[in-house]
Backbone as a printed PyTorch tensor [residue, N CA C, xyz], in Angstrom:
tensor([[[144.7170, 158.7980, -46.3820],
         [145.4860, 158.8820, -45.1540],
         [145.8750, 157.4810, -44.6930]],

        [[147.2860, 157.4350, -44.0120],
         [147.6600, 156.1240, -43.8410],
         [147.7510, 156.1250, -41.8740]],

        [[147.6640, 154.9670, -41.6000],
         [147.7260, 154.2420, -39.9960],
         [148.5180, 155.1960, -39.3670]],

        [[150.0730, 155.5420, -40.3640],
         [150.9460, 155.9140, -39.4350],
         [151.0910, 157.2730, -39.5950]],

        [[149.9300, 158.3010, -39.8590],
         [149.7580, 159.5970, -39.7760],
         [149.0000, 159.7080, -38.5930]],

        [[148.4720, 158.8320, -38.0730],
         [147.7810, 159.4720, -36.9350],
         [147.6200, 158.3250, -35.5020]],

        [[148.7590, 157.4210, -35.6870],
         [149.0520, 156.7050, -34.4720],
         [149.7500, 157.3130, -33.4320]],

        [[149.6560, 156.8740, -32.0920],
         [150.3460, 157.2620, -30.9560],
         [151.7980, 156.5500, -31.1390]],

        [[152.8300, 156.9990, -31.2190],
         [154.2520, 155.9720, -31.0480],
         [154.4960, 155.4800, -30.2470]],

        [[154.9950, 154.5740, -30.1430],
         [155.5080, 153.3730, -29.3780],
         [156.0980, 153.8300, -27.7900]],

        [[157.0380, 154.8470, -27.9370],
         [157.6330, 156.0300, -27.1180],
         [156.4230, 156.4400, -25.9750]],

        [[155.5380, 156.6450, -26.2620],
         [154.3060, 157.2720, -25.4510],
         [153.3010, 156.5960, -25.0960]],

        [[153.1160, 155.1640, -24.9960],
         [152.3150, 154.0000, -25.2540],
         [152.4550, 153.4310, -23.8830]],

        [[151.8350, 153.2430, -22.6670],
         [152.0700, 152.3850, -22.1190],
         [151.7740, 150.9330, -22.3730]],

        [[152.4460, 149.8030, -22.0340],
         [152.9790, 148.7610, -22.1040],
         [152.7080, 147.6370, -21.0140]],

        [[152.8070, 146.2290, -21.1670],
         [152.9850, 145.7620, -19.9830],
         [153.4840, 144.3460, -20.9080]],

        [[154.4340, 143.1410, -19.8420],
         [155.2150, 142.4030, -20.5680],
         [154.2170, 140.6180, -20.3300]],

        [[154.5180, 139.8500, -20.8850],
         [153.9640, 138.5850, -20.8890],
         [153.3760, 138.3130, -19.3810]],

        [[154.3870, 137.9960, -18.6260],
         [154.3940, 137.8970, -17.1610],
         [154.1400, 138.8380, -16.2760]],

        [[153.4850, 139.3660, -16.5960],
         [152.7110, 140.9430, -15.2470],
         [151.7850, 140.4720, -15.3250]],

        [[151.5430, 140.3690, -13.7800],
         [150.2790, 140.1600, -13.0380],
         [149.4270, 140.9650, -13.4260]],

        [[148.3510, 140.3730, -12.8190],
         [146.8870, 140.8790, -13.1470],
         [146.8340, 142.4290, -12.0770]],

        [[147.2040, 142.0770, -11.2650],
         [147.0590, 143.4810,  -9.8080],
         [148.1230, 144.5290, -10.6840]],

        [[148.9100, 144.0140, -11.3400],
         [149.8290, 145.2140, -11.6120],
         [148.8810, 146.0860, -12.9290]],

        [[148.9660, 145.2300, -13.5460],
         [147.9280, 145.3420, -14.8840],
         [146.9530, 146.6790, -14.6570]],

        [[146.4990, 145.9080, -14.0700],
         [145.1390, 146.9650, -13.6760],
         [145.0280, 148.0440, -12.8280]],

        [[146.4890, 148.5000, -12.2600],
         [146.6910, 149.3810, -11.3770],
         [147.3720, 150.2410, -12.3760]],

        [[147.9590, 149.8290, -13.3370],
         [148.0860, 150.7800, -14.6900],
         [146.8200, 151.5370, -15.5520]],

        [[146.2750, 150.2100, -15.5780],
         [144.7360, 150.7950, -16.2920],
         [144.2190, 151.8820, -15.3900]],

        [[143.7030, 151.9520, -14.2490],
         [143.4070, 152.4900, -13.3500],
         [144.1230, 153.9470, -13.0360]],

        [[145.5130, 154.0920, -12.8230],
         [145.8530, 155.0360, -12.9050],
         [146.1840, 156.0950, -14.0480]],

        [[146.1390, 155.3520, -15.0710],
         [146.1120, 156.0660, -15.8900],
         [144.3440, 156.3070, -16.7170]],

        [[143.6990, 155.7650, -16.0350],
         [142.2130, 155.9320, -16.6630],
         [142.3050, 155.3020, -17.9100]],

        [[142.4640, 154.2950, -18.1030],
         [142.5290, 153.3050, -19.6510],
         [141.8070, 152.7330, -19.6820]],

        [[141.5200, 151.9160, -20.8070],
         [140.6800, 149.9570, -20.8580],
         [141.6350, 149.1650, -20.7840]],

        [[142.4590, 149.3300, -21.8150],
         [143.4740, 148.2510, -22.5550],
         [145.0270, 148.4680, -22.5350]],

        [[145.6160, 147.5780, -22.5280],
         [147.2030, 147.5850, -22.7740],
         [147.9790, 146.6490, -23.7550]],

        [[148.3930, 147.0610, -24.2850],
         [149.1930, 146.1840, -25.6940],
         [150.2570, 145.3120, -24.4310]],

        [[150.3270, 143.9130, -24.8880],
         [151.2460, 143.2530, -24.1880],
         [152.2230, 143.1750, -24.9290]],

        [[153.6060, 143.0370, -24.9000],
         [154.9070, 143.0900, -25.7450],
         [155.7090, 142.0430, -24.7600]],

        [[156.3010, 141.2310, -26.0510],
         [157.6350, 140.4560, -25.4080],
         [158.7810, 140.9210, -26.2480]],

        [[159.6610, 141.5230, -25.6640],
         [160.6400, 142.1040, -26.3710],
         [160.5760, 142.8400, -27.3150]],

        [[159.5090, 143.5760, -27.2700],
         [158.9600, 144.2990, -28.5830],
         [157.8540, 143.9170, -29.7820]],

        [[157.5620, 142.8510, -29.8600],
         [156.8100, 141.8190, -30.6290],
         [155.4650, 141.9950, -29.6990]],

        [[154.4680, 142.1850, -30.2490],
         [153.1600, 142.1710, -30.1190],
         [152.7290, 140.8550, -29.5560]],

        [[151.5730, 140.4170, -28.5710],
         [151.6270, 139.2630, -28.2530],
         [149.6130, 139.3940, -28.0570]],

        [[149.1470, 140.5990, -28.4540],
         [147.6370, 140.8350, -27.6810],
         [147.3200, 141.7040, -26.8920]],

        [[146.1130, 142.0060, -26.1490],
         [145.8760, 143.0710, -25.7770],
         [145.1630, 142.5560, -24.1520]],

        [[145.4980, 143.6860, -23.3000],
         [144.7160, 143.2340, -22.0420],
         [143.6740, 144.5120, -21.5900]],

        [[142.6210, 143.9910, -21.3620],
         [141.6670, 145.1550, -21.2080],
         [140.8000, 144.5760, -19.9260]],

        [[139.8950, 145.3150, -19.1630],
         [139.1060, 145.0790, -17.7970],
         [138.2610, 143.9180, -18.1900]],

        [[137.3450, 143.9870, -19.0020],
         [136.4900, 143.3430, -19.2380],
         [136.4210, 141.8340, -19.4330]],

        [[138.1130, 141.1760, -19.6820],
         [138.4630, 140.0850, -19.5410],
         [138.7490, 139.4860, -18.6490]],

        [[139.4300, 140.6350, -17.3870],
         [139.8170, 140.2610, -16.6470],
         [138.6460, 139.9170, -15.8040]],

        [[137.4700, 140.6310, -15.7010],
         [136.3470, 140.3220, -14.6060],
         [135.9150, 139.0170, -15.3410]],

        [[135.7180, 139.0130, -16.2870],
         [135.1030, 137.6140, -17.4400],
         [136.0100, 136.3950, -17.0230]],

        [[137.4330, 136.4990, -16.9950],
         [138.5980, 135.3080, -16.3610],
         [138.1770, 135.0580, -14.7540]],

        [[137.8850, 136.0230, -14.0820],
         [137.6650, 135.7780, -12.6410],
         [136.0780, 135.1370, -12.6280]],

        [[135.2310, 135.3250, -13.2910],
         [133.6720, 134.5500, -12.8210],
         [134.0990, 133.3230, -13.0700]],

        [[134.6350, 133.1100, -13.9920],
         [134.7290, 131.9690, -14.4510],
         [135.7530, 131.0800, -13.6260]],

        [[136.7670, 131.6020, -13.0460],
         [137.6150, 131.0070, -12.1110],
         [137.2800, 130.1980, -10.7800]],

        [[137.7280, 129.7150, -10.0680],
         [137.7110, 128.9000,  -8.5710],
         [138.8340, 129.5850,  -7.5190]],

        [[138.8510, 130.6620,  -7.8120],
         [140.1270, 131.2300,  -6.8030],
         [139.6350, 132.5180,  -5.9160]],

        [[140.1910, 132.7070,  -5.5440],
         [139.4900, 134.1400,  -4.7930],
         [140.1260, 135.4240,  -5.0680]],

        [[139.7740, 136.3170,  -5.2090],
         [139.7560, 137.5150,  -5.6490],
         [141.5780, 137.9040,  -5.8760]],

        [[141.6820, 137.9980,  -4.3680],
         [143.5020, 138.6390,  -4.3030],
         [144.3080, 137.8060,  -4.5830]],

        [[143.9980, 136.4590,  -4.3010],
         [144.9180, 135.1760,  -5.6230],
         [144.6870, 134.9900,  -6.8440]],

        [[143.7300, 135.2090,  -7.5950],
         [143.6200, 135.7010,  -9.0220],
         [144.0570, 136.5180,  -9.4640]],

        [[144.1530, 137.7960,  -8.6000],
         [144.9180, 138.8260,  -9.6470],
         [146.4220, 138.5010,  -9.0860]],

        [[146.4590, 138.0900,  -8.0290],
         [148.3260, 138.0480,  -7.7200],
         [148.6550, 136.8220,  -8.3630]],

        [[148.5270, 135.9950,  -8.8530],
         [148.3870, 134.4080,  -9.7730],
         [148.5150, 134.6290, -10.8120]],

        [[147.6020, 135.1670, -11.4370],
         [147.1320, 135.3290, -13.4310],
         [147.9590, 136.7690, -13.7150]],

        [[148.3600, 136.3030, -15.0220],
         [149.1920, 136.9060, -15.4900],
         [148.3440, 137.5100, -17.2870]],

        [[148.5090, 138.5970, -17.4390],
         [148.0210, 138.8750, -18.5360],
         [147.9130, 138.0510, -19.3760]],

        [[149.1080, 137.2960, -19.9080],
         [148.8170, 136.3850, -20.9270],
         [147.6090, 135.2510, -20.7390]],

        [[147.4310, 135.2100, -19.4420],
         [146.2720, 133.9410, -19.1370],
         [145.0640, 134.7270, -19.5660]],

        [[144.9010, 135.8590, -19.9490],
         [143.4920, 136.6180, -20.3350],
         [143.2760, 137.3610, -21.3800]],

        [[144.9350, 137.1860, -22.7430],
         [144.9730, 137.5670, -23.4560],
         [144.0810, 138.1920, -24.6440]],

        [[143.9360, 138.7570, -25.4340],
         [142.7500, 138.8930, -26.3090],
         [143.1970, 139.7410, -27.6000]],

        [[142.9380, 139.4900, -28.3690],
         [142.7670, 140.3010, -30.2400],
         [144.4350, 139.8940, -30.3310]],

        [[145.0080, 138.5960, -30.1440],
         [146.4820, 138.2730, -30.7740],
         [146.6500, 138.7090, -32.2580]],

        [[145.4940, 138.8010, -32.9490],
         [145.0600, 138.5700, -34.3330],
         [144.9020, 139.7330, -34.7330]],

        [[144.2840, 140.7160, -34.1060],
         [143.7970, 142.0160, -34.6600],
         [144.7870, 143.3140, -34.2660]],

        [[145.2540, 143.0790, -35.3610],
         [146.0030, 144.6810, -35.9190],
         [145.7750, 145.2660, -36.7340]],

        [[147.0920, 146.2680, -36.8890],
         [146.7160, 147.1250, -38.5220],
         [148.3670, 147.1260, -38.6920]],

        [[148.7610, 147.2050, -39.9610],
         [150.1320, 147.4700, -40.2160],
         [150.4940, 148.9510, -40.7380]],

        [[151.8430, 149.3200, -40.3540],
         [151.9310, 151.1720, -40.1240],
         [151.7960, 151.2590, -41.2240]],

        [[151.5010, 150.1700, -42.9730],
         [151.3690, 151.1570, -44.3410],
         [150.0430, 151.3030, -44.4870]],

        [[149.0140, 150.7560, -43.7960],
         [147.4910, 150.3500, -44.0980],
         [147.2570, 151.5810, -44.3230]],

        [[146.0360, 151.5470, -45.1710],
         [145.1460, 152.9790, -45.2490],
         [144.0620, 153.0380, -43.7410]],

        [[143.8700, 154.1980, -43.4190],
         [143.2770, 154.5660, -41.8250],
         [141.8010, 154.2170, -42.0670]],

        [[141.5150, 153.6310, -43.3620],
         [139.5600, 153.0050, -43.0390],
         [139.9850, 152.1220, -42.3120]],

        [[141.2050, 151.0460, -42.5990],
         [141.2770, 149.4030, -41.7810],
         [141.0550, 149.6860, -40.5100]],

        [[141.7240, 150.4520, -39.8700],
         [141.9340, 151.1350, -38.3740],
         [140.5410, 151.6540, -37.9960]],

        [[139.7160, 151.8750, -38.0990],
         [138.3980, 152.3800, -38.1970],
         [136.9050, 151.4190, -38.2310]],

        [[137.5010, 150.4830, -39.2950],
         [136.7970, 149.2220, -38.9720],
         [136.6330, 148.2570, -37.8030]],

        [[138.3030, 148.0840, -37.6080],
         [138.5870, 147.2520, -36.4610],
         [138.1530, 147.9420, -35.1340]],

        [[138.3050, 149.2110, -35.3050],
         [137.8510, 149.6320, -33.2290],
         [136.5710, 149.3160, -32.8080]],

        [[135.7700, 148.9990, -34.1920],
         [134.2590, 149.2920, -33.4920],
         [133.9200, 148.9030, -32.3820]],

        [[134.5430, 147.7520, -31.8230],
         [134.4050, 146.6670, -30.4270],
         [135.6310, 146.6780, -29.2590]],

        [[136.8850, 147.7700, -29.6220],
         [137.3450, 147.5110, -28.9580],
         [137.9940, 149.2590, -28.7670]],

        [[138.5340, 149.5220, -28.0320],
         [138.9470, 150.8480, -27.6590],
         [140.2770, 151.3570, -28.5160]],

        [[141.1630, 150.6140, -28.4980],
         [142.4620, 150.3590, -29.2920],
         [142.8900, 149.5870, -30.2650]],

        [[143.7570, 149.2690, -31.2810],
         [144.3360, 148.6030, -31.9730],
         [145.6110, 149.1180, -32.2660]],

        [[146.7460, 147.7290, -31.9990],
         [148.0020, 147.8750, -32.3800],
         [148.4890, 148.3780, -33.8540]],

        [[149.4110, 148.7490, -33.9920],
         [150.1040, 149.1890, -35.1730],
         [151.4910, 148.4660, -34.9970]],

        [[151.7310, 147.7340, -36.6530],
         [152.5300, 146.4430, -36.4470],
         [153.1000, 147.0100, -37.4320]],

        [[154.6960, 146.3130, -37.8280],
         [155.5860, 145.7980, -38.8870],
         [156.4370, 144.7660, -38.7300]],

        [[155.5560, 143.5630, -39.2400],
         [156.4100, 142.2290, -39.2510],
         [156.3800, 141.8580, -37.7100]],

        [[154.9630, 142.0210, -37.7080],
         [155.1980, 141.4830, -36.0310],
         [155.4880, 142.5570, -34.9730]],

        [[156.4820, 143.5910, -35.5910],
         [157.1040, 144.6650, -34.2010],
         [156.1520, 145.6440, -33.9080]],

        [[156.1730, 145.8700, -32.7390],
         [154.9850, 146.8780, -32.2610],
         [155.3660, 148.4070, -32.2920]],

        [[154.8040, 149.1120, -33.2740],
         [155.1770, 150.3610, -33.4330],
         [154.4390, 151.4410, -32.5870]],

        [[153.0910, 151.4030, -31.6840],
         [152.5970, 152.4100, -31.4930],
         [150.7980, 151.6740, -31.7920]],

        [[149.9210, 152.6240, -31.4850],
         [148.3630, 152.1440, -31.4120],
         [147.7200, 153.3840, -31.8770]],

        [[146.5420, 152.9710, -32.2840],
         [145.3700, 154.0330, -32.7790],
         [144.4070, 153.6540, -32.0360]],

        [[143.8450, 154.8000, -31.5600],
         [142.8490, 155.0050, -30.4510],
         [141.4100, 154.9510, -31.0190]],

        [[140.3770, 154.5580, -30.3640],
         [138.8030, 155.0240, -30.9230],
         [138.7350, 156.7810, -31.1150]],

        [[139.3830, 157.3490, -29.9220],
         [139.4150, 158.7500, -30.5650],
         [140.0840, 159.2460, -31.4680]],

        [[140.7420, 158.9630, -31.3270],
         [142.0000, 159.3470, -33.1400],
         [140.9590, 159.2180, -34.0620]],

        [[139.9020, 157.9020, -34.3640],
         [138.9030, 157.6760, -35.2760],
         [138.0860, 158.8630, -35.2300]],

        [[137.4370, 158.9190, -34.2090],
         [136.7360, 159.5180, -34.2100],
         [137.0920, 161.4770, -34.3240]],

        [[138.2290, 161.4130, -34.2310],
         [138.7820, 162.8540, -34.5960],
         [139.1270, 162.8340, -36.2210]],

        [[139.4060, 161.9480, -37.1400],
         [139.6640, 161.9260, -38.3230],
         [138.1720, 162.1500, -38.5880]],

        [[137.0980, 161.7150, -38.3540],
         [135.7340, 161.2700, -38.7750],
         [135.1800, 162.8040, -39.1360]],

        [[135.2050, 163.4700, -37.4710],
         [135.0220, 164.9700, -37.9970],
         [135.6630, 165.7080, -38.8780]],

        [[136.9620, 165.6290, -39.1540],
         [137.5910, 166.0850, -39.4130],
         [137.0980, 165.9410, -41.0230]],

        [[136.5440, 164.2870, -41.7300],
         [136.7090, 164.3300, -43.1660],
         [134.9720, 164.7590, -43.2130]],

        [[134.2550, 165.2840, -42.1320],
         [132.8700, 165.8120, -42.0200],
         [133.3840, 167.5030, -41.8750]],

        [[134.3560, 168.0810, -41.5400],
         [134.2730, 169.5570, -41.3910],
         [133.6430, 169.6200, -40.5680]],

        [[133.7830, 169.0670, -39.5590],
         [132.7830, 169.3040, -38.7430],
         [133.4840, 170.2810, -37.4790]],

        [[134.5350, 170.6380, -37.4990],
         [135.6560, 171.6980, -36.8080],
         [135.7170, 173.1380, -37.4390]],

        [[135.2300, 173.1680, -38.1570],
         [135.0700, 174.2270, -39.3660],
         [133.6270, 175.0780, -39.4990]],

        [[133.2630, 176.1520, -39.4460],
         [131.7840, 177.0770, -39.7760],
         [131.8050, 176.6230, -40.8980]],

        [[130.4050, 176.3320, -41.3980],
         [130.1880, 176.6620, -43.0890],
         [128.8480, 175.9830, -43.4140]],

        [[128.1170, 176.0170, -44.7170],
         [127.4500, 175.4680, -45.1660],
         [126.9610, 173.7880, -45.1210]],

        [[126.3600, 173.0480, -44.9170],
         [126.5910, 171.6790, -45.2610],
         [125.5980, 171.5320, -45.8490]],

        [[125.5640, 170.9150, -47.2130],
         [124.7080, 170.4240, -48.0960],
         [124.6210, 169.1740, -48.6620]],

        [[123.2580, 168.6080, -47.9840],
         [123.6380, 166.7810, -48.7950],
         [122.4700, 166.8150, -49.4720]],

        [[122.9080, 166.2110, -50.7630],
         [122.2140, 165.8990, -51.9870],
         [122.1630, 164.1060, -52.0290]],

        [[121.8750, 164.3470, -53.8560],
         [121.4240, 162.7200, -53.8340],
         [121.9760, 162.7260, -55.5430]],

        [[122.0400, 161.5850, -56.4370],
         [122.8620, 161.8150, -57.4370],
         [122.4500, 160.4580, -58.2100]],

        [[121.8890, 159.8430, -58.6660],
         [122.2730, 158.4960, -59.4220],
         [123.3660, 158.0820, -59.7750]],

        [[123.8890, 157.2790, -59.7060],
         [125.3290, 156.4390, -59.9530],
         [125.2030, 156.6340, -61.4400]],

        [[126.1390, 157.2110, -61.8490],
         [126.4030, 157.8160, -63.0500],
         [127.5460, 158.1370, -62.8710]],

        [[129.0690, 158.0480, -64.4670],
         [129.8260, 158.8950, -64.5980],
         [129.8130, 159.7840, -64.7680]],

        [[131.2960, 160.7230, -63.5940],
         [131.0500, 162.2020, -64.4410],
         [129.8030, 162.9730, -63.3150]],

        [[129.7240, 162.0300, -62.1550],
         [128.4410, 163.0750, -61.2380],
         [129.8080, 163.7940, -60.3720]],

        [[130.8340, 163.4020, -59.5230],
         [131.3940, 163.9300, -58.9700],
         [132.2900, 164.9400, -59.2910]],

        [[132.3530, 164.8320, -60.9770],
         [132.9000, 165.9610, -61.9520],
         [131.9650, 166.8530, -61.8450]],

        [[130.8050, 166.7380, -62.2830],
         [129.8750, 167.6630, -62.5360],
         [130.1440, 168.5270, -61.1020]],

        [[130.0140, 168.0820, -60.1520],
         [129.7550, 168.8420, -58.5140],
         [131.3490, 169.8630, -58.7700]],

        [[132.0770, 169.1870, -59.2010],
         [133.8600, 170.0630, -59.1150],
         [133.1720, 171.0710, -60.2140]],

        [[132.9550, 171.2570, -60.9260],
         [132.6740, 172.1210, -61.7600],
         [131.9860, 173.2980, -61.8870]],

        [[130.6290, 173.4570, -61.1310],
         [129.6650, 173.8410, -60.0530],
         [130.5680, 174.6200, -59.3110]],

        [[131.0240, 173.7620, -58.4200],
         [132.4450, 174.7720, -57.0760],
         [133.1770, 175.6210, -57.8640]],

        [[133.9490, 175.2040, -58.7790],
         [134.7990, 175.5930, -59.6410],
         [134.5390, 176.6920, -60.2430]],

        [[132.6700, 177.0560, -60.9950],
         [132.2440, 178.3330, -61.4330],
         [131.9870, 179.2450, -60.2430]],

        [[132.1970, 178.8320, -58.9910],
         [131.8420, 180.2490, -57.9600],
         [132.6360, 180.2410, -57.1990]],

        [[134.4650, 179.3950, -57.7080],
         [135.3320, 179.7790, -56.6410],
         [135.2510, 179.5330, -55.2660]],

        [[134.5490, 178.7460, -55.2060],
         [133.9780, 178.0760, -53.9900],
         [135.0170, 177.3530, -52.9560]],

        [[135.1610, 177.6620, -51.7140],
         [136.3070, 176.3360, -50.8810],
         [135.6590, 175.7340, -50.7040]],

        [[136.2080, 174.5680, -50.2140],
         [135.5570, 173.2630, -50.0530],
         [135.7760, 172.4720, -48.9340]],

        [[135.1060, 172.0570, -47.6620],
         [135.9900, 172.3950, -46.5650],
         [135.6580, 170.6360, -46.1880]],

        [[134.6990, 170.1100, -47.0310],
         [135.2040, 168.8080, -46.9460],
         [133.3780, 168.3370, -48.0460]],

        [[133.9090, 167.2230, -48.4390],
         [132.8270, 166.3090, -49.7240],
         [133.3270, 164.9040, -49.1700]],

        [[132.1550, 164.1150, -48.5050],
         [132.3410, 162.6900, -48.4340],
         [130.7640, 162.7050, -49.6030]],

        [[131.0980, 161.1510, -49.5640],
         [129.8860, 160.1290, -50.5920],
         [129.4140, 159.2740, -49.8080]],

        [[128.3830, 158.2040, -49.8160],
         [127.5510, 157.1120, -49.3470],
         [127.0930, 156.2230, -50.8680]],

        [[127.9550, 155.4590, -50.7530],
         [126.4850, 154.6310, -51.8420],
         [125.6750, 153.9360, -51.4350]],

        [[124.3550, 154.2850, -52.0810],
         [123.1080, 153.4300, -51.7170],
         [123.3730, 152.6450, -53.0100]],

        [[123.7870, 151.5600, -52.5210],
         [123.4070, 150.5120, -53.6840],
         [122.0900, 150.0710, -53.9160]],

        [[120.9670, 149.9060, -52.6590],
         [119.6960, 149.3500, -53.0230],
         [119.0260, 150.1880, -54.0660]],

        [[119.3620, 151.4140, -54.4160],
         [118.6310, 151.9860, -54.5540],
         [119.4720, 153.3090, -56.1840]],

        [[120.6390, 152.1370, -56.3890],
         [121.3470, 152.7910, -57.4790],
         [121.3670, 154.2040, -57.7660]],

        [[121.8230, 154.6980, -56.1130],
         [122.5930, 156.1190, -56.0020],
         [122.9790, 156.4250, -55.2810]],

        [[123.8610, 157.4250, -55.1490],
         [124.4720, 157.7890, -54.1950],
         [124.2810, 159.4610, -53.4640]],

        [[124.5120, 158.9960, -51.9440],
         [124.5540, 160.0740, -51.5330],
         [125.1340, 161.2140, -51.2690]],

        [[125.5880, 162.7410, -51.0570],
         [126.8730, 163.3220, -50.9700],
         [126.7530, 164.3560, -49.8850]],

        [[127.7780, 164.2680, -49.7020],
         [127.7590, 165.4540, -48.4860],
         [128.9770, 166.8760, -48.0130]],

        [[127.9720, 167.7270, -48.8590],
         [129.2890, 168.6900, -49.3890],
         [128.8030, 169.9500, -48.1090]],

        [[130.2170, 170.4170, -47.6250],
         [130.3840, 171.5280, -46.8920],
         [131.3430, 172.5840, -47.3890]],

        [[130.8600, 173.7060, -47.3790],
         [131.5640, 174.8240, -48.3150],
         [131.6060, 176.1860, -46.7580]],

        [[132.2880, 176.8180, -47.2780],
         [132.3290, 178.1610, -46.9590],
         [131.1960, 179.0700, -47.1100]],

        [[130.5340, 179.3910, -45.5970],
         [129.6140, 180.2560, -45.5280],
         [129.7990, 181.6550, -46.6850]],

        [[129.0250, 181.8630, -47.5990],
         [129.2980, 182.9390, -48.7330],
         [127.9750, 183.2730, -49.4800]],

        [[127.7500, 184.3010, -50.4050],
         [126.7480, 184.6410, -50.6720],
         [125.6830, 184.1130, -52.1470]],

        [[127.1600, 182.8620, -52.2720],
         [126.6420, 182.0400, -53.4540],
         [126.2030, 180.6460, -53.0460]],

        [[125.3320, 180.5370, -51.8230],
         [125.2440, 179.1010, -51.9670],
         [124.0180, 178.7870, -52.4440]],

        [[123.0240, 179.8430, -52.4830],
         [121.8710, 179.9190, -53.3330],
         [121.9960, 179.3310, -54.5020]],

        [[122.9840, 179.9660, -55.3940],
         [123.3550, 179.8170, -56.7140],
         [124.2230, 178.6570, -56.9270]],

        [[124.9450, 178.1150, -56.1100],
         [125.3330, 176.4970, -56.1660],
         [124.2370, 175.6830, -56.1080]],

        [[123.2430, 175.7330, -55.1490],
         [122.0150, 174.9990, -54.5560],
         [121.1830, 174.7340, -56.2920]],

        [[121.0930, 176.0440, -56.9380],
         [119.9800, 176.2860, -57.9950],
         [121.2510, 175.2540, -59.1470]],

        [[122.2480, 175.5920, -59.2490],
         [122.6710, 174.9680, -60.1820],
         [122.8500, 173.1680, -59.5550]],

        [[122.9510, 173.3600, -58.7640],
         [123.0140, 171.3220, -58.2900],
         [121.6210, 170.6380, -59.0190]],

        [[120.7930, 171.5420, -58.5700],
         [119.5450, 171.1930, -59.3120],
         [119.0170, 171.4760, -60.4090]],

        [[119.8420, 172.1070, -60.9510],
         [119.9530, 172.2440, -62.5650],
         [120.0910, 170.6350, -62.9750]],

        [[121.3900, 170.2540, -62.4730],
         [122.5590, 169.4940, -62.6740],
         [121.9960, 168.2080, -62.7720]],

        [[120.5590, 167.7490, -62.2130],
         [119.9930, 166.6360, -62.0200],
         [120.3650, 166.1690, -60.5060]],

        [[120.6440, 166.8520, -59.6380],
         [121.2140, 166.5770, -58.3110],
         [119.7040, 166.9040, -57.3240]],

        [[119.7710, 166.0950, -56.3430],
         [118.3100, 166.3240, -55.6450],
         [118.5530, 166.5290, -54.2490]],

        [[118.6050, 168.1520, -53.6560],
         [119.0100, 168.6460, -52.2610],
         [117.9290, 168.0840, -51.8810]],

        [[118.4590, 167.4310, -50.5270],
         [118.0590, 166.5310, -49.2000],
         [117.6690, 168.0290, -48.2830]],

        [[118.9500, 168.8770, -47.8120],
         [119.0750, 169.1800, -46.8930],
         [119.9970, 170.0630, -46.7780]],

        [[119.9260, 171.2290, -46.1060],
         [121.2090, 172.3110, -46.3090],
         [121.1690, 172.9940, -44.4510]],

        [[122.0580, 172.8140, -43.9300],
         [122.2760, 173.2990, -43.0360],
         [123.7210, 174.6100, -43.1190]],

        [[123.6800, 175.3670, -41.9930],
         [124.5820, 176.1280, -42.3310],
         [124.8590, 176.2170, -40.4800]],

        [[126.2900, 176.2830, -40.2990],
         [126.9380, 176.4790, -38.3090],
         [127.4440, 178.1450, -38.7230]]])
């Protein structure tokens, strides 16, 4: 999956420009219940303005409260000029980068196309967990070996099995990996379970919603 399958567009994004005050700023954040706002000069990305800078710019200041925010201007409290994602990236980059911050821009050549949210992440996350879905979840364990994630298709494959989502983990310390397969509640998961462990596969854990 790529950035620009599951960004907000540009169209629906609120905004604010180099020179907006701090009082205006934050009366956006505020009314709209936000953190952050992508700053744009003419369309071009310039950084991000979020609360937490702004109280961080004011301790640190010599001014008083209602002349700081009517004075300072977003750009004086700018932050993440640097941190984007571009609309071809694959959606792990986007995923990496939020951990610390609520938002990240979505760029081309500089132009600001639109942002990906911590929830967007976190809605893909369930989503590649099935976790929106009833069914089985079964995590095993596997040694790093070719031909293990074949073996598991093959398994599914003899009982017609759906598959409503399979992520992996590698444990490198420990030269294997982990898996985490969710199937369709059905009357063969016994008989998947017995053959995984045929297979040299070692069930952790089987839950079923």
């Amino acid at each position: 999956m790529f950035v620009k399958s599951v960004m907000i567009p540009k169209e629906k994004c609120l905004t604010v420009q180099p020179n907006t005050s701090l009082v205006e700023a934050l009366l956006q954040l505020d009314e709209k219940e936000i953190d952050a706002l992508p700053i744009l000069d003419n369309g071009i990305y310039k950084g991000m303005f979020n609360k937490y800078l702004l109280y961080k710019a004011f301790f640190y200041s010599d001014m008083d409260r209602e002349t700081f925010l009517q004075k300072t201007t977003v750009m004086d409290v700018v932050t993440r000029e640097e941190t984007f994602v571009e609309i071809d990236d694959v959606f792990e980059s986007a995923f990496v980068k939020l951990y610390d911050f609520p938002i990240i821009a979505v760029l081309d050549e500089g132009k600001f196309l639109g942002i990906v949210t911590r929830y967007d992440t976190i809605n893909q996350f369930q989503s590649a967990f099935g976790m929106n879905k009833k069914g089985t979840r079964i995590t095993f364990a596997s040694v790093e070996s070719e031909g293990r994630i074949l073996k598991v298709s093959d398994i599914l494959h003899k009982y017609h099995t759906p598959v409503i989502s399979l992520v992996t983990f590698d444990e490198t310390d420990k030269l294997a990996r982990r898996i985490v397969l969710k199937i369709d509640n059905d009357q063969k998961v016994d008989r998947i379970i017995a053959d995984l462990e045929k297979s040299g596969f070692r069930v952790l854990h089987i839950d079923k919603d």
